[in-house]
C-alpha positions, 0 to 999 in steps of 0.5 A: 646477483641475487637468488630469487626466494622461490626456488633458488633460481639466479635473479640479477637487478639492474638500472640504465637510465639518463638525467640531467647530468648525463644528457642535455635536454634536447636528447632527454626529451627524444626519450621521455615518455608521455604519461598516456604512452608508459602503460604499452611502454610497460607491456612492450618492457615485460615482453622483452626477453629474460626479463621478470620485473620492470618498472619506468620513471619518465620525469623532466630531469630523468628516464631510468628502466629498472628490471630483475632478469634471469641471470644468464640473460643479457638484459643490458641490450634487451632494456637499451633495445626496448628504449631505442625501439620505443623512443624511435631513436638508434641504439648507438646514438642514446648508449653513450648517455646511458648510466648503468647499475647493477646489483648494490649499486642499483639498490644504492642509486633507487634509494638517492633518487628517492631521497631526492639526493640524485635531483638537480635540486637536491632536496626537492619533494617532487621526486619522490612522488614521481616515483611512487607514481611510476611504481604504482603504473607498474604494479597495476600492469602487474610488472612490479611483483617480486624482488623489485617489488622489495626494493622499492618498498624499501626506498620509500621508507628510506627517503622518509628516514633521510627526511625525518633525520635530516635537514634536506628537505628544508635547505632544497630550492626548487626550479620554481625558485630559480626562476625567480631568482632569474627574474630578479636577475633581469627586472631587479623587483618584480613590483608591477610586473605581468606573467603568463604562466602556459600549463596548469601543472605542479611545476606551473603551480610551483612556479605561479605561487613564488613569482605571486610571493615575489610581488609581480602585479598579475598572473594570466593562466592559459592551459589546453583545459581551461577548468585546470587553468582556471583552478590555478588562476583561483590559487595564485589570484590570477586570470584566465585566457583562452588557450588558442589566444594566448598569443595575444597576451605575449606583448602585454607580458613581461614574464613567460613561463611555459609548463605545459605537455605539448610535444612540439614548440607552442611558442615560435621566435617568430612570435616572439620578434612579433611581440618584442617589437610591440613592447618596444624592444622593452625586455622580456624574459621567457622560462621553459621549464617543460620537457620537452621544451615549449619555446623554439630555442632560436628565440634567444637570438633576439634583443631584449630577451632572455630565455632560459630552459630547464638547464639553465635553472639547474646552473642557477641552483647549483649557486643555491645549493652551496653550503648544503654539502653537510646536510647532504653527506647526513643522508649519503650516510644514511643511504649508505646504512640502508644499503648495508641493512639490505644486503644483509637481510638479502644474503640471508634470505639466500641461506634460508632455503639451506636452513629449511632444508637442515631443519628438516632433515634434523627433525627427520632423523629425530623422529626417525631415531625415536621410532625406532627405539619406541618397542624397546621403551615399552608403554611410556606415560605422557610425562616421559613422552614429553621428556623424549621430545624435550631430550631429543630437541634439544639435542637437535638444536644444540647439533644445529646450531653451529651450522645455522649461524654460520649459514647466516655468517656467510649467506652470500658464499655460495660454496658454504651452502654446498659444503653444509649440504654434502655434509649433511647429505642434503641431496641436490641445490 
């Protein structure tokens, strides 16, 4: 538990969440939320009860809600409540996924998530610009303001440190990566090979530009807007084909990779069978790296195709990420050095207010003292006046002193701040 800057009143920070270690995909996409739907998420967020600050991160791999609450609140069921309502889902049925951080652990957990060490991909950049995005929602809804507010600030600067101070950024694979790896699994070179890349996002983008790099022989773009498709289709030297045909393509394909937002299946096992067998049972291999999925699951039970979802790459990275155990404890390090730095400037800003209050007692006796005595000093000159207050000050400062320093020795025990007070008859907390 924290204390709120402005007026000592008990703030609590807290995490709950899921990713991709806690919950496999088919429950991670019942509760993502769609970009165009976090602005009410948020609204609904701020109206549960005892919450002050709160801000989501909805990402393929990953949904966490972080709040600041009164101390006495339960906030733990308000957020899981908020998110069985929102998601449509009982809260029974998504508690047993949930993880759950609360004070140093929760400022621990938003500093590795922005460093990216929480990822499937340890390393990866994409994270972090996720992140940044949901703060930037959150603080244009105005739910983000205060003590949260800090906390994000500060895990920014930590993932720039991490990244500057380590080699994390240039030892991480990507999910794009992966796939290749799966592809050459499958075709060994990728020499004359053809791919169909559904969606024009940073992933299908990600994906397209190392398949390219790779050596396949053509790139056919389809996105819902064709102008995103055909910006893609410019980078990766590709072509574009109507989004209500991309069906058609599927037998002339060797490689399907499926990005896009939809929220249901936009490729069927049915279509699937169709387009295998006028391939001639030649294989085919079908990448779903959206969430929620693009490609109905029951099309791996077909011959001569492979498919393979966003979880299957994280096995596949996780090949990869051997070896990069050093690089990662660097920046488990760093994070940890953070944490420590914060919790200190946090439990000092806890003894502030005492202190403002100590010092401005101490002025009030000063002055008071020297009033006091000003009608038996008689008519002083500007040099003695001066010397007074210099005497006085620093008489004050010296008495000050000791009690300050342990202030800030012990800010986060409560029970030295009562005992300064009654010492010095502070009046009430």
């Amino acid at each position: 538990m924290f204390r709120d800057y402005l007026g000592g009143v008990g703030v609590k920070l807290l995490l709950t969440g899921l990713n991709h270690r806690t919950a496999p995909v088919e429950v991670r996409e019942r509760l993502a939320f769609e970009e165009k739907a976090l602005p009410q998420a948020l609204d609904d967020l701020s109206r549960q009860p005892g919450l002050h600050e709160g801000m989501i991160l909805s990402t393929c791999n990953r949904v966490e809600v972080a709040v600041t609450a009164d101390e006495q609140a339960d906030a733990e069921a308000a957020v899981e409540s908020f998110l069985a309502d929102s998601r449509h889902v009982e809260r029974n049925w998504v508690s047993p996924y949930l993880y759950r951080f609360d004070g140093p652990d929760a400022i621990r957990h938003l500093f590795r998530v922005a460093s990216s060490l929480d990822s499937m991909i340890v390393g990866e950049p994409q994270i972090l610009g996720q992140l940044k995005s949901a703060y930037a929602l959150a603080k244009e809804k105005g739910t983000l303001n205060g003590f949260l507010d800090l906390v994000m600030t500060r895990a920014f600067n930590v993932a720039k440190r991490v990244r500057s101070e380590t080699d994390i950024g240039e030892s991480a694979v990507s999910v794009s990566y992966a796939a290749v790896e799966l592809a050459r699994d499958i075709f060994g070179s990728l020499q004359g090979r053809k791919v169909l890349v559904v969606g024009a996002g940073k992933m299908a983008e990600s994906a397209a530009r190392h398949l390219r790099r790779a050596g396949v022989s053509r790139i056919i773009v389809t996105n819902r807007t064709r102008e995103r498709a055909e910006g893609l289709a410019e980078i990766v030297g590709g072509e574009v084909v109507d989004y209500d045909y991309f069906h058609d393509a599927l037998p002339d394909v060797d490689i399907l990779l499926a990005s896009s937002g939809s929220p249901w299946y936009i490729v069927t096992q049915a279509e699937v069978k169709d387009a295998i067998e006028k391939r001639r049972n030649r294989p085919m291999l079908l990448i779903d790296i959206a969430v929620p999925r693009n490609i109905e699951p029951s099309v791996q039970k077909l011959d001569n195709v492979f498919l393979y979802d966003i979880d299957d790459l994280g096995k596949v990275v996780d090949l990869n990420l051997r070896g990069r155990n050093q690089v990662a404890q660097q920046a488990e390090d760093i994070i940890q050095e953070e944490v420590n730095r914060m919790m200190t400037r946090l439990k000092t800003r806890e003894a502030a207010p005492t202190i403002a209050v100590l010092q401005d007692q101490f002025e009030q006796w000063r002055k008071g003292e020297i009033d006091r005595q000003r009608g038996k000093l008689g008519k002083l000159t500007a040099q003695q006046e001066e010397a007074i207050e210099a005497i006085t000050r620093g008489i004050v400062n010296k008495i000050a002193h000791g009690p300050m320093a342990e202030l800030r020795r012990q800010a986060g025990d409560s029970s030295s701040h009562s005992f300064i007070r009654r010492l010095f008859r502070l009046g009430a907390e």
